[in-house]
Every structure is written in C-alpha cells, then in structure tokens.
C-alpha positions as CSV (number, residue, x, y, z in Angstrom):
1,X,125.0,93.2,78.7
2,X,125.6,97.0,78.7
3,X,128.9,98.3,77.1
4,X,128.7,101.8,77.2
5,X,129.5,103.4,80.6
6,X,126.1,105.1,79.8
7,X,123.9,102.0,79.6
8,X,125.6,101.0,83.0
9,X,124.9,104.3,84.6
10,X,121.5,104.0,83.3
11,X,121.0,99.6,84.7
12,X,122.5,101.6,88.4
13,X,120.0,104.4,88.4
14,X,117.0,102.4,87.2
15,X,117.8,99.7,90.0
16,X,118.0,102.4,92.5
17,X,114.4,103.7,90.9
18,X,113.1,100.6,91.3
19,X,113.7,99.9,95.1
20,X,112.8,103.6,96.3
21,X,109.6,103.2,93.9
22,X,108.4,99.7,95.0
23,X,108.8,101.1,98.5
24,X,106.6,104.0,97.5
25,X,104.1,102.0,96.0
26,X,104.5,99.5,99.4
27,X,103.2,102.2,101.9
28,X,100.9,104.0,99.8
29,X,98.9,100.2,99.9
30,X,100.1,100.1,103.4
31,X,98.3,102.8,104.6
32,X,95.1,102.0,102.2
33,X,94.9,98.5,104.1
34,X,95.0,100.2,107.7
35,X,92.0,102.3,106.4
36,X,90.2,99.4,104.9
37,X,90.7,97.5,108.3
38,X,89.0,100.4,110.2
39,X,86.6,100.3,108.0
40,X,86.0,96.3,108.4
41,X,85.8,96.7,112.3
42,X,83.4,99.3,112.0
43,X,85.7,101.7,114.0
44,X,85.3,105.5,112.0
45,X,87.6,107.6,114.1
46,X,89.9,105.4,113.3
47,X,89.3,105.3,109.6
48,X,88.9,108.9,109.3
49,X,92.4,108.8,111.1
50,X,93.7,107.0,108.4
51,X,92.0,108.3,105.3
52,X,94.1,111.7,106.1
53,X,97.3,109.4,105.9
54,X,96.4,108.0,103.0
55,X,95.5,110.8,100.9
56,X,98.9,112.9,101.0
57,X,100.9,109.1,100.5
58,X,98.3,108.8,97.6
59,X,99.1,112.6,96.5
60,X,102.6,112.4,96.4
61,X,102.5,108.5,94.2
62,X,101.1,110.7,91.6
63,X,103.7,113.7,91.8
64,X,106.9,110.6,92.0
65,X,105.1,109.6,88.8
66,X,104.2,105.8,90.4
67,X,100.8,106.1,90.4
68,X,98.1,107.2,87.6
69,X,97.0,110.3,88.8
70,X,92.8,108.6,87.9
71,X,94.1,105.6,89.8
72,X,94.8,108.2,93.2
73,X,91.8,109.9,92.6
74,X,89.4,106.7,92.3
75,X,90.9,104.8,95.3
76,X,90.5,108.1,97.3
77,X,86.8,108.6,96.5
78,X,86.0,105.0,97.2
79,X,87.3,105.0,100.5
80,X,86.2,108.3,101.1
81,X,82.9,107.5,100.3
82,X,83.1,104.1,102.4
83,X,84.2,105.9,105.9
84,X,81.5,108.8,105.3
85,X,79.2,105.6,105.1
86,X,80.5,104.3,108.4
87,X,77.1,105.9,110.4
C-alpha cells in the first residue's frame, strides 16, 4: 500500500491513465474492425470511408504515446494496401 501522499497521487493519476488509454486503444481497433468489415463485404466506398477514420485515430495512438508509432504505420499500410486491392 502507498504511504506517501505522492505514491497515492501517482495510483489516482495512473488509474485515470488507464481508463482514458484503454478507451483510446478501444476505438482506434473500433474503427480498424469497421474497415476490415467493408473490406469482407466487398463494399470499397465504404472502406475507403473508413480507412480516412482510421488513420488520424491511428495518428493520434502514437502522439498519446499508446501505440508504437511501427505498429500505426504497419496496420495502416496493410489496410491501405487491402482497400486499394478491393477492384
């Protein structure tokens, strides 16, 4: 258990971290799904709708620092080049 008013400060904040993070993290893969499921029903307007969702929610993981900036990059390419597939 903390004892210094410092250490509980610190247990408040990172809790509060935690949930605005995970929420982060939550619609960043949110939105990935809605493209992949575009991309499963064949539909591209739709997933090229979504692909410009995804990358600023992918953009801004990286600058919150909850996301590998490598990790954005790749999953962005990879669906990028999956909807430019979609003929």
């Amino acid at each position: 258990m903390a004892n210094t008013p410092q250490a509980k400060k610190r247990i408040r904040r990172n809790a509060r971290r935690a949930e605005i993070n995970g929420a982060r993290v939550s619609r960043i893969r949110t939105q990935v799904k809605k493209v992949e499921l575009a991309l499963d029903a064949g539909d591209k307007d739709a997933a090229q709708a979504a692909l410009k969702q995804v990358q600023p929610e992918l953009a801004r993981g990286v600058a919150k620092g909850v996301m590998h900036r490598n990790t954005a990059a790749r999953k962005f390419s990879r669906l990028t080049k999956r909807v430019s597939a979609l003929a």
